[in-house]
Each structure stands twice: as C-alpha cells, then as structure tokens.
PDB file of N, H, CA, C and O in Angstrom:
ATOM      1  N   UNK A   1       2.396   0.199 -21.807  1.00  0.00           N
ATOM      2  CA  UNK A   1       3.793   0.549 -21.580  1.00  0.00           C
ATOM      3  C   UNK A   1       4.178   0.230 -20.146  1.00  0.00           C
ATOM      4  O   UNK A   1       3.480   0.382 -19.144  1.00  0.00           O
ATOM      5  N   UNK A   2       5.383  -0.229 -20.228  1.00  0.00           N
ATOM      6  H   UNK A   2       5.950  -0.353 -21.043  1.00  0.00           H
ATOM      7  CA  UNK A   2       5.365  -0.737 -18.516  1.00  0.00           C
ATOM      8  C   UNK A   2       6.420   0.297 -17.579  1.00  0.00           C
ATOM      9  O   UNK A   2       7.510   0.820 -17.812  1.00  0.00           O
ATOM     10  N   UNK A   3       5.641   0.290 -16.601  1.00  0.00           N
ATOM     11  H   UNK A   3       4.755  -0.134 -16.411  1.00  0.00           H
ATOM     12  CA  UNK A   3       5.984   1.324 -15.798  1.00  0.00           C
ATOM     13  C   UNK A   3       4.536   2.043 -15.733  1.00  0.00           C
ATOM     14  O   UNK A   3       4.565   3.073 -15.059  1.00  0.00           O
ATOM     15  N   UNK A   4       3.139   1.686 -16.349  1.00  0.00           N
ATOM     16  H   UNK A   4       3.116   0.849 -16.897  1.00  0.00           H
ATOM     17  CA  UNK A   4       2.283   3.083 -16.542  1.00  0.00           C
ATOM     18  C   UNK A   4       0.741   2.483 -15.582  1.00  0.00           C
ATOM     19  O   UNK A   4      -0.266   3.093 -15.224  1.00  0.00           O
ATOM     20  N   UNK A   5       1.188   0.978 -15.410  1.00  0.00           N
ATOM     21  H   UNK A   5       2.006   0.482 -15.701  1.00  0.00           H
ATOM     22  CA  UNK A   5       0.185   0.489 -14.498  1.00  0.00           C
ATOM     23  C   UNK A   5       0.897  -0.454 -13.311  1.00  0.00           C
ATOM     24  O   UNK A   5       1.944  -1.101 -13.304  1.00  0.00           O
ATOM     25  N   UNK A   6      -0.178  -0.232 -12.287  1.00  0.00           N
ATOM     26  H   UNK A   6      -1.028   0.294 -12.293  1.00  0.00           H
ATOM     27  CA  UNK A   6       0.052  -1.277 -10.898  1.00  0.00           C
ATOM     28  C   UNK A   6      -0.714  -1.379 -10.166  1.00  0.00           C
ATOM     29  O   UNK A   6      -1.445  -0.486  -9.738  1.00  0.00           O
ATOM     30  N   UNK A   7      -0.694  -2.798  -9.798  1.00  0.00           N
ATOM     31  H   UNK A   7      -0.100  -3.523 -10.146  1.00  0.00           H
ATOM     32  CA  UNK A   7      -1.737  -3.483  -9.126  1.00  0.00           C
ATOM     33  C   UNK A   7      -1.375  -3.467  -7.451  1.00  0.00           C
ATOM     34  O   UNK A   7      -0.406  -3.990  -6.901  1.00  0.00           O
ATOM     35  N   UNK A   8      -2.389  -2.756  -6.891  1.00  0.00           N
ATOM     36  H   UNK A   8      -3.176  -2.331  -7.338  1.00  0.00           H
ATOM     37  CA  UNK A   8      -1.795  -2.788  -5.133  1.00  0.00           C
ATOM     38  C   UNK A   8      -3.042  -3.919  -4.963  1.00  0.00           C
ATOM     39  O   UNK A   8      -3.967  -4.233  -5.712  1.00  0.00           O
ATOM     40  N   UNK A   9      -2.586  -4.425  -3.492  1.00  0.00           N
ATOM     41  H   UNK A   9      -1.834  -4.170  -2.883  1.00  0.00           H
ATOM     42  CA  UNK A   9      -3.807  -5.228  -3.086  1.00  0.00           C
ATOM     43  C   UNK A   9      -3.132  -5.218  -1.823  1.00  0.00           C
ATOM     44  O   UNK A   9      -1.932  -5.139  -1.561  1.00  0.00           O
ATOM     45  N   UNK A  10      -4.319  -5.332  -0.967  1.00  0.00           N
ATOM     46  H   UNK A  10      -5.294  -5.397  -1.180  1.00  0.00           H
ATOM     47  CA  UNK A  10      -3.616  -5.480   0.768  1.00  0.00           C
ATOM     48  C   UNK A  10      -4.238  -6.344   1.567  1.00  0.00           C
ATOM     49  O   UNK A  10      -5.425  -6.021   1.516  1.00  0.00           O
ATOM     50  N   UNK A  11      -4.095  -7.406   2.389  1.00  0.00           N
ATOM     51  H   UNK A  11      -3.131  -7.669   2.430  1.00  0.00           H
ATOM     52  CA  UNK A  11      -4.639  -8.487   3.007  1.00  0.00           C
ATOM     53  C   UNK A  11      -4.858  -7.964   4.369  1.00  0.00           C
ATOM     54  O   UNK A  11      -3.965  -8.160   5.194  1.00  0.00           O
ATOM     55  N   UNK A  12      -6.323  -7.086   4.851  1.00  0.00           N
ATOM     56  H   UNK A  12      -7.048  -6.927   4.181  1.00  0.00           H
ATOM     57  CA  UNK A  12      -6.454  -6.771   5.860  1.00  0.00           C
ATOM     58  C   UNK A  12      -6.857  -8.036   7.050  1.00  0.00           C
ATOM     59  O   UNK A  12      -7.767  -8.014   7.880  1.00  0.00           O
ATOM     60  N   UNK A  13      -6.066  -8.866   6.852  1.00  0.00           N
ATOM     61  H   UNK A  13      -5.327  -8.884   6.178  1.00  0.00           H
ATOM     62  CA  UNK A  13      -6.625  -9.722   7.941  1.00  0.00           C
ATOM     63  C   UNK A  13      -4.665 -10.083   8.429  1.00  0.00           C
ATOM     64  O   UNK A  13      -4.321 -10.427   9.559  1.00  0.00           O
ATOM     65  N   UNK A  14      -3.951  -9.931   7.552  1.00  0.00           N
ATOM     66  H   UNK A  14      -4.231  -9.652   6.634  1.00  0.00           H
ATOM     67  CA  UNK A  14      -2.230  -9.669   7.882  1.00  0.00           C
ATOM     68  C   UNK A  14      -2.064  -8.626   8.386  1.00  0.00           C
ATOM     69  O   UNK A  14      -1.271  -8.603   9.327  1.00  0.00           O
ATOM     70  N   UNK A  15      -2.516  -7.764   8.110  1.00  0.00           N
ATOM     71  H   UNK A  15      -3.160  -7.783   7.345  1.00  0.00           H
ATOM     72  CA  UNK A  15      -1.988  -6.264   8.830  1.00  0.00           C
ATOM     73  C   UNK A  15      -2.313  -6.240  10.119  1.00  0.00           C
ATOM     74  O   UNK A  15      -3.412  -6.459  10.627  1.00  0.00           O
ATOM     75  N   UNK A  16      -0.872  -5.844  10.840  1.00  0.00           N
ATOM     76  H   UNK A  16       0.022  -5.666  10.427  1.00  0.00           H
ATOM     77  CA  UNK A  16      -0.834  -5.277  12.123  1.00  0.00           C
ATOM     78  C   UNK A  16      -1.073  -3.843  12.381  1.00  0.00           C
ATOM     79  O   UNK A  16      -1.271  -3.754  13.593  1.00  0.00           O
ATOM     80  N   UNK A  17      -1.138  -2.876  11.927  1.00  0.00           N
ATOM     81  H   UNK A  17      -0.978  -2.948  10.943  1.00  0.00           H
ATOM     82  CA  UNK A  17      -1.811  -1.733  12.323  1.00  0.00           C
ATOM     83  C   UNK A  17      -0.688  -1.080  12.781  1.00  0.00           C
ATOM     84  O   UNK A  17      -0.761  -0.428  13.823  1.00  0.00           O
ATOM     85  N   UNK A  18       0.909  -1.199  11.816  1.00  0.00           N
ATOM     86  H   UNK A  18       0.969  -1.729  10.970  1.00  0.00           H
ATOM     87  CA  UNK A  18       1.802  -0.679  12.304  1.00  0.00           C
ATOM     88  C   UNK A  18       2.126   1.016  11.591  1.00  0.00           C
ATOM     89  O   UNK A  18       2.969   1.857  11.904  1.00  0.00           O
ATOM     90  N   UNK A  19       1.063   1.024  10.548  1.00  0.00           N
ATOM     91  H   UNK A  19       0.378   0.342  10.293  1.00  0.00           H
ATOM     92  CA  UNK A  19       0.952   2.599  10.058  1.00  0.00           C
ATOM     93  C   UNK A  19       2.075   2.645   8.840  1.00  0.00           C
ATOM     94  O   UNK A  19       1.622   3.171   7.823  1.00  0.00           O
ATOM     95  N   UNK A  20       3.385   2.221   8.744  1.00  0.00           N
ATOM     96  H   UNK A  20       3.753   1.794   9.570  1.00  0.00           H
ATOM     97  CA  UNK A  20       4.449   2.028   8.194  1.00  0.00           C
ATOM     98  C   UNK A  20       3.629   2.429   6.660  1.00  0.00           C
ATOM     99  O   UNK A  20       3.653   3.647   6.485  1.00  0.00           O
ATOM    100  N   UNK A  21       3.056   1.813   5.748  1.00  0.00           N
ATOM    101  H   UNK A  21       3.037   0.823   5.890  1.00  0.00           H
ATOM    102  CA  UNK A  21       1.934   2.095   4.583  1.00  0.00           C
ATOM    103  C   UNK A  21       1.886   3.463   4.812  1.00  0.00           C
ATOM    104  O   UNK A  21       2.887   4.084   4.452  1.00  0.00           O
ATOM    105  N   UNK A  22       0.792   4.223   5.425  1.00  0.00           N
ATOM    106  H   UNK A  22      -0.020   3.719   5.717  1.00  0.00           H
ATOM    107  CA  UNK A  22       0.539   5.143   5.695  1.00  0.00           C
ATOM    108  C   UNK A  22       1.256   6.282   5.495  1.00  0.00           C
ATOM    109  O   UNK A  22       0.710   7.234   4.938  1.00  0.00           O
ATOM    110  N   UNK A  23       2.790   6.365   5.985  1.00  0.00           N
ATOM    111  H   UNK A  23       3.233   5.591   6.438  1.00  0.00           H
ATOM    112  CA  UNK A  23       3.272   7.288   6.335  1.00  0.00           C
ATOM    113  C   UNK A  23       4.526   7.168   5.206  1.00  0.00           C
ATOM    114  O   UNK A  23       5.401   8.034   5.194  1.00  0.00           O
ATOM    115  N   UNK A  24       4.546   6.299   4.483  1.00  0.00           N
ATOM    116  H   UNK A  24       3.836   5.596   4.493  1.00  0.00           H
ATOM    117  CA  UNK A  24       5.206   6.059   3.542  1.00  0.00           C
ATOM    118  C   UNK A  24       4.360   6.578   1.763  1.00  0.00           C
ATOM    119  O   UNK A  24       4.873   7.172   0.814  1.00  0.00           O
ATOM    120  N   UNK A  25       3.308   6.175   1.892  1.00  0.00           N
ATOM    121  H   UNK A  25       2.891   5.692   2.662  1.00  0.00           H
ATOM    122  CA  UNK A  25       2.364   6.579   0.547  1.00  0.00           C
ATOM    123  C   UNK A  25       0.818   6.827   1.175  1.00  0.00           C
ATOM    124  O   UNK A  25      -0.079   5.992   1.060  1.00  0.00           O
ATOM    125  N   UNK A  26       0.657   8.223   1.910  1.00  0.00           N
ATOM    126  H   UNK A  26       1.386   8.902   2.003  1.00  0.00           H
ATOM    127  CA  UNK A  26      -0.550   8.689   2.129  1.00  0.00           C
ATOM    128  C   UNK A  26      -1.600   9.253   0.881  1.00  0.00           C
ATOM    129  O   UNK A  26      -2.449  10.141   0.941  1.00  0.00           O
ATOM    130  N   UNK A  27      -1.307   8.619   0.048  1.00  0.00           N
ATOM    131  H   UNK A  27      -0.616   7.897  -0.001  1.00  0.00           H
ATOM    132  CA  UNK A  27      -1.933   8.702  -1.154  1.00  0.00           C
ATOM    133  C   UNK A  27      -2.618   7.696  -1.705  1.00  0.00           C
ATOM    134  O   UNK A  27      -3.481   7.926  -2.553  1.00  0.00           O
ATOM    135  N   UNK A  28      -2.275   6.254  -1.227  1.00  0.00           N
ATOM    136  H   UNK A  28      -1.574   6.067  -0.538  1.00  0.00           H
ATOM    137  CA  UNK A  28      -2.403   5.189  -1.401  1.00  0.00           C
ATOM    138  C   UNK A  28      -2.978   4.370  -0.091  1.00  0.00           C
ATOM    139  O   UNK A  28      -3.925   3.591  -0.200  1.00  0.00           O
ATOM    140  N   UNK A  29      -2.282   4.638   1.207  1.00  0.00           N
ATOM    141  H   UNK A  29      -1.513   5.271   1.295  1.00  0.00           H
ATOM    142  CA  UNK A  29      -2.903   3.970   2.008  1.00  0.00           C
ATOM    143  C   UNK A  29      -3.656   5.123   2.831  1.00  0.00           C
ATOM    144  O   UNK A  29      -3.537   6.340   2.685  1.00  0.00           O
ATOM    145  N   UNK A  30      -4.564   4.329   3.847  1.00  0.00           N
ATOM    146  H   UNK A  30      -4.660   3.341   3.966  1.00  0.00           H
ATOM    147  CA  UNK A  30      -4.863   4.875   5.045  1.00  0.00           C
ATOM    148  C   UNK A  30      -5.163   3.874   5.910  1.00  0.00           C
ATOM    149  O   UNK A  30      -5.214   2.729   5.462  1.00  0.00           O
ATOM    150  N   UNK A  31      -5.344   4.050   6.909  1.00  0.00           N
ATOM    151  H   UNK A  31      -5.302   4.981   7.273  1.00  0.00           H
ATOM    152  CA  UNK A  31      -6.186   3.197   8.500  1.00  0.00           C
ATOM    153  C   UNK A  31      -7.718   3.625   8.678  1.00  0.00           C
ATOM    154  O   UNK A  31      -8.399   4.631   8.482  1.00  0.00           O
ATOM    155  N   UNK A  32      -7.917   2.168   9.211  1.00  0.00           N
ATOM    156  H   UNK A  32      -7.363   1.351   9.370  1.00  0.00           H
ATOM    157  CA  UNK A  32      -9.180   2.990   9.845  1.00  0.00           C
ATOM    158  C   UNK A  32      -8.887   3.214  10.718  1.00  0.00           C
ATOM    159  O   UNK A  32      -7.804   2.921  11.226  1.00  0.00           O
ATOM    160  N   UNK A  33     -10.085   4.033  11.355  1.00  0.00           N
ATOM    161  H   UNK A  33     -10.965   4.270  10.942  1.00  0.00           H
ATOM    162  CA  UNK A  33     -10.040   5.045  12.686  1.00  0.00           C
ATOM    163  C   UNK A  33     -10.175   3.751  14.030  1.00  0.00           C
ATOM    164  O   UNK A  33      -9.563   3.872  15.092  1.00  0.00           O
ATOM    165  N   UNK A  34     -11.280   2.302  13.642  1.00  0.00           N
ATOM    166  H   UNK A  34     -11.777   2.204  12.779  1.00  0.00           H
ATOM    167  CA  UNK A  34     -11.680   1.595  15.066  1.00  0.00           C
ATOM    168  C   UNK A  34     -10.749   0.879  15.600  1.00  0.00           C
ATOM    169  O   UNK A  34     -10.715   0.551  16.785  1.00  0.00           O
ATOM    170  N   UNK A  35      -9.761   0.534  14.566  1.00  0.00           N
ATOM    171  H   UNK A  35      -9.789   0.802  13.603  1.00  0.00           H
ATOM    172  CA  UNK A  35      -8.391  -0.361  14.443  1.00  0.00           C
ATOM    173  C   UNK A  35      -7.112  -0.192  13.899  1.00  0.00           C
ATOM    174  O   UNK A  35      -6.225  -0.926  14.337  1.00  0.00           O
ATOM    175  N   UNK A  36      -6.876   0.514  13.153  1.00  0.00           N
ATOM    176  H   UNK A  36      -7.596   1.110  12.798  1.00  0.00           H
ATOM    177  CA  UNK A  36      -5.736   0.960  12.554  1.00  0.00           C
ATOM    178  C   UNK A  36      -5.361   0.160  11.513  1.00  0.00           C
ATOM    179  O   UNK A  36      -4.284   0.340  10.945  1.00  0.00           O
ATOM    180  N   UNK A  37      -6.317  -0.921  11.116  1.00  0.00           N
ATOM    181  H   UNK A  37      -7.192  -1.067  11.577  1.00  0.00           H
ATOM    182  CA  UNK A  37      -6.180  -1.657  10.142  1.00  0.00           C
ATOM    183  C   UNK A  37      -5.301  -1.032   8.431  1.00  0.00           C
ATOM    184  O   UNK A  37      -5.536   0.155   8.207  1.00  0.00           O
ATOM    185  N   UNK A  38      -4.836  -1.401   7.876  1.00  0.00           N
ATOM    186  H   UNK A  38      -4.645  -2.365   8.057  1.00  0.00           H
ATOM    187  CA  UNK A  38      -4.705  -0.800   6.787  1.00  0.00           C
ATOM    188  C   UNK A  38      -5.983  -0.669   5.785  1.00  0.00           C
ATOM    189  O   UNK A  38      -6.683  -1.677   5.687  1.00  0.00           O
ATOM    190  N   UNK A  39      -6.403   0.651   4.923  1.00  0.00           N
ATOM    191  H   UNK A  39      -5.834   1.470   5.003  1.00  0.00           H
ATOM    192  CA  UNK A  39      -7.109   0.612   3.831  1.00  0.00           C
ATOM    193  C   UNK A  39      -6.518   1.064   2.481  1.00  0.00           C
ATOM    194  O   UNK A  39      -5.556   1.810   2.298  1.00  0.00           O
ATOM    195  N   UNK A  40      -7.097   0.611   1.815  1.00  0.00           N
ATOM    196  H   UNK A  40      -7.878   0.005   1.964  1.00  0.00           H
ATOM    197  CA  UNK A  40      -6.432   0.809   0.526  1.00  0.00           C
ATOM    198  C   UNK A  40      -7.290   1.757  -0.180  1.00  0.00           C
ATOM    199  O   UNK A  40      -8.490   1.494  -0.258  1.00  0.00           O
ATOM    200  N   UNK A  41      -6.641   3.270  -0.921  1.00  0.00           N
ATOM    201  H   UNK A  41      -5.667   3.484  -0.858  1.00  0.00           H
ATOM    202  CA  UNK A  41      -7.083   4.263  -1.368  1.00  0.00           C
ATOM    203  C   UNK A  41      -6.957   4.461  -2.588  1.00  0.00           C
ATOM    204  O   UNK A  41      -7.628   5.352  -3.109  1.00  0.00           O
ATOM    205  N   UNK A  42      -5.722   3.382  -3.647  1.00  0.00           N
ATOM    206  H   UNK A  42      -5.177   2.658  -3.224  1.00  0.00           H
ATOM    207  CA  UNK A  42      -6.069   3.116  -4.204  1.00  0.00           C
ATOM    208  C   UNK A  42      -4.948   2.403  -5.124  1.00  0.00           C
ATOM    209  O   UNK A  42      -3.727   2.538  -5.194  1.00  0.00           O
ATOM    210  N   UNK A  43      -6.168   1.334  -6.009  1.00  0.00           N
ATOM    211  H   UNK A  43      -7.161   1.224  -5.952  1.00  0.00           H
ATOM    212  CA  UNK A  43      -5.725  -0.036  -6.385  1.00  0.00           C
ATOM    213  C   UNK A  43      -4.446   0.157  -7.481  1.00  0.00           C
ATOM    214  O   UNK A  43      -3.486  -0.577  -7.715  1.00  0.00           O
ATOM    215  N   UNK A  44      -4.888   1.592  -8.107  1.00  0.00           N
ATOM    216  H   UNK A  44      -5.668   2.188  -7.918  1.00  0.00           H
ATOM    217  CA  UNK A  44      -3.956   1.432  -9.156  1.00  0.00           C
ATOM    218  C   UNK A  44      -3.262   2.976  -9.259  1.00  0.00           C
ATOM    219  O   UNK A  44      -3.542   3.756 -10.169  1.00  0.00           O
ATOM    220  N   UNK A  45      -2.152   3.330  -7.991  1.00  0.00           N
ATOM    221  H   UNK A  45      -1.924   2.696  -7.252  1.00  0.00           H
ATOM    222  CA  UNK A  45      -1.680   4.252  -8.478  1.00  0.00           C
ATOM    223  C   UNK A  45      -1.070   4.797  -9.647  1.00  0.00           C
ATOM    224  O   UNK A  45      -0.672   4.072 -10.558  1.00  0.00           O
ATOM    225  N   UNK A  46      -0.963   6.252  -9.668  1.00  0.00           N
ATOM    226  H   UNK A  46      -1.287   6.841  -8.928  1.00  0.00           H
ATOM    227  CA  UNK A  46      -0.400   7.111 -10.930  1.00  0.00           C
ATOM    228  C   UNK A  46       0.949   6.301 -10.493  1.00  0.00           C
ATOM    229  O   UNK A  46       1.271   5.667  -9.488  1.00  0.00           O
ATOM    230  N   UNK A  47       1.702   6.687 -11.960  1.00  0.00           N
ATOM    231  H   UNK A  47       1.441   7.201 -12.776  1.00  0.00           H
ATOM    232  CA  UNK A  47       3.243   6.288 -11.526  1.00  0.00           C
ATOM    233  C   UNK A  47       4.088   7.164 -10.619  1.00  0.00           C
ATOM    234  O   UNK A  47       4.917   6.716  -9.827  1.00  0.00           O
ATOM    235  N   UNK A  48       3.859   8.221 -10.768  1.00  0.00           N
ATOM    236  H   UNK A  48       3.185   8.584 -11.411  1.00  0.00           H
ATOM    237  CA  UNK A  48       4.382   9.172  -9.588  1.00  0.00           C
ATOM    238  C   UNK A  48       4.375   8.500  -8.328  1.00  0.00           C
ATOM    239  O   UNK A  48       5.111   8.851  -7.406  1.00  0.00           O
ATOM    240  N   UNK A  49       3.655   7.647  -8.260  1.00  0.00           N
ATOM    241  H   UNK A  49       3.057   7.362  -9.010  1.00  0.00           H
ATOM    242  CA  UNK A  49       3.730   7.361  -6.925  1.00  0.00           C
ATOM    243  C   UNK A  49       4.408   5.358  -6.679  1.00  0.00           C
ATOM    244  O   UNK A  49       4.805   4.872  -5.620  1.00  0.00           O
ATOM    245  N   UNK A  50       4.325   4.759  -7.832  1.00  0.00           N
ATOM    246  H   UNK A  50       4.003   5.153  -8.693  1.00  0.00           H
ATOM    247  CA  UNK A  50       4.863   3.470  -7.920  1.00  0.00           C
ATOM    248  C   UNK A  50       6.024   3.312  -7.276  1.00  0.00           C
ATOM    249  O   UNK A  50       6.487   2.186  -7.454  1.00  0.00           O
ATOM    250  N   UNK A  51       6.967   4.322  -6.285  1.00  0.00           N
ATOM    251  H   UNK A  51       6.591   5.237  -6.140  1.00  0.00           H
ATOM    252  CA  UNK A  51       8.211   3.874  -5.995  1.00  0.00           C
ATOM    253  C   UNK A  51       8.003   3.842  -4.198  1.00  0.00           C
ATOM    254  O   UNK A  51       8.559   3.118  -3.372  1.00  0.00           O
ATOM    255  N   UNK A  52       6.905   5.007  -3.995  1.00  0.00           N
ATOM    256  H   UNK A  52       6.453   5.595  -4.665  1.00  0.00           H
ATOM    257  CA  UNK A  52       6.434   4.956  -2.903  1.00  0.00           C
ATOM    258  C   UNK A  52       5.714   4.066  -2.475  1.00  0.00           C
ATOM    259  O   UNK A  52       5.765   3.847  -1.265  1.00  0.00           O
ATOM    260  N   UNK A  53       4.907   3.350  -3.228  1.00  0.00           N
ATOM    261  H   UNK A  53       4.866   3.528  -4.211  1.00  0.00           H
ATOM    262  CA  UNK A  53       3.918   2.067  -3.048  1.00  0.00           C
ATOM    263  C   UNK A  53       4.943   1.041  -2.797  1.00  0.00           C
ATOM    264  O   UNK A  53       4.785   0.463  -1.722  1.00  0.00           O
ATOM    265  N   UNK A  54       6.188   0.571  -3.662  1.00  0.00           N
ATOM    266  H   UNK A  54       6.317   1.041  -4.535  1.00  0.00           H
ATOM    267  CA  UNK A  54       6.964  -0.603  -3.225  1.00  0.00           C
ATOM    268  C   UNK A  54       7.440  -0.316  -2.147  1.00  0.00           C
ATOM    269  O   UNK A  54       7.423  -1.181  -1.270  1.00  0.00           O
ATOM    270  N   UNK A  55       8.014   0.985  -1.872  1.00  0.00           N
ATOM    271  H   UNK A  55       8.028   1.687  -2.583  1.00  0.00           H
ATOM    272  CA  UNK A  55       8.354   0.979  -0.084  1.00  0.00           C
ATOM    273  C   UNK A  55       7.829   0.745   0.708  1.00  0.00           C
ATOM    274  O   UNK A  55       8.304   0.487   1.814  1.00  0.00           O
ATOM    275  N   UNK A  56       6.392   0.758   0.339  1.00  0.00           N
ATOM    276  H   UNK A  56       6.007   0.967  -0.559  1.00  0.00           H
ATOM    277  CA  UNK A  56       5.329   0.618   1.614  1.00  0.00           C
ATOM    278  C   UNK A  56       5.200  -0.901   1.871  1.00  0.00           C
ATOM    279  O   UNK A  56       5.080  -1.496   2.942  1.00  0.00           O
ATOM    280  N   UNK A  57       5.256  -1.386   0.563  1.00  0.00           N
ATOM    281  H   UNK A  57       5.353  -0.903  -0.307  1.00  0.00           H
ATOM    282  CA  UNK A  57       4.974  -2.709   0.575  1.00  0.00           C
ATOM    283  C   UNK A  57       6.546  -4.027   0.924  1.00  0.00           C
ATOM    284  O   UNK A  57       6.848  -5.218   1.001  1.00  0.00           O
ATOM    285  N   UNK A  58       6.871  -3.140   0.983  1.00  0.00           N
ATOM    286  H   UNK A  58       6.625  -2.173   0.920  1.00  0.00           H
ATOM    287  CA  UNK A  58       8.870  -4.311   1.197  1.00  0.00           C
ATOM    288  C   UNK A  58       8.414  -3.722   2.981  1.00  0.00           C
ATOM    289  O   UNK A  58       7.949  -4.486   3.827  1.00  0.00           O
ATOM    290  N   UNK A  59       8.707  -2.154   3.228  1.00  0.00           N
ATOM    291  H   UNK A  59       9.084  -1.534   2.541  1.00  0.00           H
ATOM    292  CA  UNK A  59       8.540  -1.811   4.659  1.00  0.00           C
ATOM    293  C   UNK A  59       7.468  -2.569   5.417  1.00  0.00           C
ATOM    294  O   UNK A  59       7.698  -2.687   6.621  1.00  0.00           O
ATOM    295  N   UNK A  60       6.411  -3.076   4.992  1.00  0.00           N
ATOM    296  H   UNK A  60       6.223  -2.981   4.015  1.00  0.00           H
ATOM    297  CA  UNK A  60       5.237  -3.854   5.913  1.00  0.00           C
ATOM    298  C   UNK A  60       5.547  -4.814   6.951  1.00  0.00           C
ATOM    299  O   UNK A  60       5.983  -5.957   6.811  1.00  0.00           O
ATOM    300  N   UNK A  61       5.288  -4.244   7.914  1.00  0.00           N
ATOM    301  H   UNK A  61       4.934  -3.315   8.028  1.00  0.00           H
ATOM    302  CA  UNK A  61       6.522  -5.280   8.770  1.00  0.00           C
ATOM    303  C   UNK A  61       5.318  -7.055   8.762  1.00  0.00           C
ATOM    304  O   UNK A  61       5.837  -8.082   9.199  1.00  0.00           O
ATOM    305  N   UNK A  62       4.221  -7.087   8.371  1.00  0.00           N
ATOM    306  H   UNK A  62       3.799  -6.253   8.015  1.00  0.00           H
ATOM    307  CA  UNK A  62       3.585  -8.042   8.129  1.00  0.00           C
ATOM    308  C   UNK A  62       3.142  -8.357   6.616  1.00  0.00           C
ATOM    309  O   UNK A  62       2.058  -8.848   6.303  1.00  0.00           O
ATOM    310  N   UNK A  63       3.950  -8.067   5.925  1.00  0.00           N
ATOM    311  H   UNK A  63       4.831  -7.668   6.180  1.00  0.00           H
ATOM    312  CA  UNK A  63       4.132  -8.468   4.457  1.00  0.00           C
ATOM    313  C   UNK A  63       2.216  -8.161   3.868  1.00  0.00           C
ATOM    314  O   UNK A  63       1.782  -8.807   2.913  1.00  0.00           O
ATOM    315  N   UNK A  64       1.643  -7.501   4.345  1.00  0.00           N
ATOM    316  H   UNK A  64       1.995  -6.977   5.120  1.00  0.00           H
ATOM    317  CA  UNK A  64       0.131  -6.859   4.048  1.00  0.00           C
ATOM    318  C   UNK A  64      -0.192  -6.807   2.460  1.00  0.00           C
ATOM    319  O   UNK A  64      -1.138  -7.359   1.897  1.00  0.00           O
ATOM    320  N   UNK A  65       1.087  -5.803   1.724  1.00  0.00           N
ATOM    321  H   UNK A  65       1.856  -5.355   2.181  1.00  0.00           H
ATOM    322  CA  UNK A  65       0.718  -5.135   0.794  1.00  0.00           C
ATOM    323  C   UNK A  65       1.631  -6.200  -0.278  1.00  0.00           C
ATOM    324  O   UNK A  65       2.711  -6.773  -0.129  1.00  0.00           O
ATOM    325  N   UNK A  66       0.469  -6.151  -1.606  1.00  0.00           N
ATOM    326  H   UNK A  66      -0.409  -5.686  -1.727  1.00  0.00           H
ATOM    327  CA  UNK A  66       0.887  -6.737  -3.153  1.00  0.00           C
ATOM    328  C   UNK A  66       0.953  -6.423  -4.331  1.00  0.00           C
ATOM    329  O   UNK A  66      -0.023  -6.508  -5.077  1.00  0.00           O
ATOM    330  N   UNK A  67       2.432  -5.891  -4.815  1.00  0.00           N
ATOM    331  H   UNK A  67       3.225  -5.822  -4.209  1.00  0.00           H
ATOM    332  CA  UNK A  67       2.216  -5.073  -5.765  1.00  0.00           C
ATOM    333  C   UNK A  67       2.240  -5.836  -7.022  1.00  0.00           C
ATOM    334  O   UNK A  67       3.169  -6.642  -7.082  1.00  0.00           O
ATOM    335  N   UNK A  68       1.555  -5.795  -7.914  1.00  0.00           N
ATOM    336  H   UNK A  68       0.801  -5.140  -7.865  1.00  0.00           H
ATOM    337  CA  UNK A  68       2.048  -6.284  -9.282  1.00  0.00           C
ATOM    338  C   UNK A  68       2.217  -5.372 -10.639  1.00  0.00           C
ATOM    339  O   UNK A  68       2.573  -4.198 -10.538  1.00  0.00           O
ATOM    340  N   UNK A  69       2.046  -5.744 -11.430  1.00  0.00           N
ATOM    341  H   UNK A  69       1.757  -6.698 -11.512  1.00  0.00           H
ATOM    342  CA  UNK A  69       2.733  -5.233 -12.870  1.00  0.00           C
ATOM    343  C   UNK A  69       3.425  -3.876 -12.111  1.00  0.00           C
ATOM    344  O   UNK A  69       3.653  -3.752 -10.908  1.00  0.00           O
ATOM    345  N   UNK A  70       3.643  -3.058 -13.023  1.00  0.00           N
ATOM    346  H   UNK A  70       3.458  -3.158 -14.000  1.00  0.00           H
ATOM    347  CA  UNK A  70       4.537  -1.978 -13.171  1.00  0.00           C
ATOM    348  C   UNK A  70       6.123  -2.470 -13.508  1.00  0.00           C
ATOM    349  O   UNK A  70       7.010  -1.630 -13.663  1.00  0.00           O
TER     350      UNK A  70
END
C-alpha cells in the first residue's frame, strides 16, 4: 500500500555537517560525534514519520538525503 514504505539513503561523503536532518527527524537521523557527519538511524521509517524525513531531505542544504517509494 503506498504511503506504508520508504527508502532513506544518505551520501555521507555530500554532507556538510549542517545538522538541518537531525533536528528536523531525530528519529531518523543523527551525527557523529568526530565530525558531525550525518548518520542514518533508519532506512525505512514508520509512516508517522515520512513527512518529517522529506523535510529533512528537500532542507539538506547539500542535497545528502534520498528518499524513495512512499
């Protein structure tokens, strides 16, 4: 059913370490601690959270994050 899956993916070698992810879907992203790199927490959020994941991912000021289906 669509809307019930999504594919995140994040290109830690694009990310600037601007947190924007983070503070938008702390459910989904985090940083590491040595760099602030983005990490990904996880690949296939609940839908509860699919509206917060595209914000994170349009907000990326280095286009990092890739959402698909949903």
């Amino acid at each position: 059913m669509k809307g019930d899956i999504m594919d995140v993916e994040v290109d830690q070698h694009a990310c600037v370490g601007s947190g924007q992810c983070l503070l938008t879907a702390p459910e989904v992203f985090d940083q590491r601690d040595s760099d602030a790199i983005v990490e990904l927490l996880d690949a296939h959020p609940p839908p509860a959270q699919h509206e917060k994941v595209r914000r994170a991912a349009t907000g990326c000021p280095a286009t990092a994050i890739t959402v698909s289906g949903d």
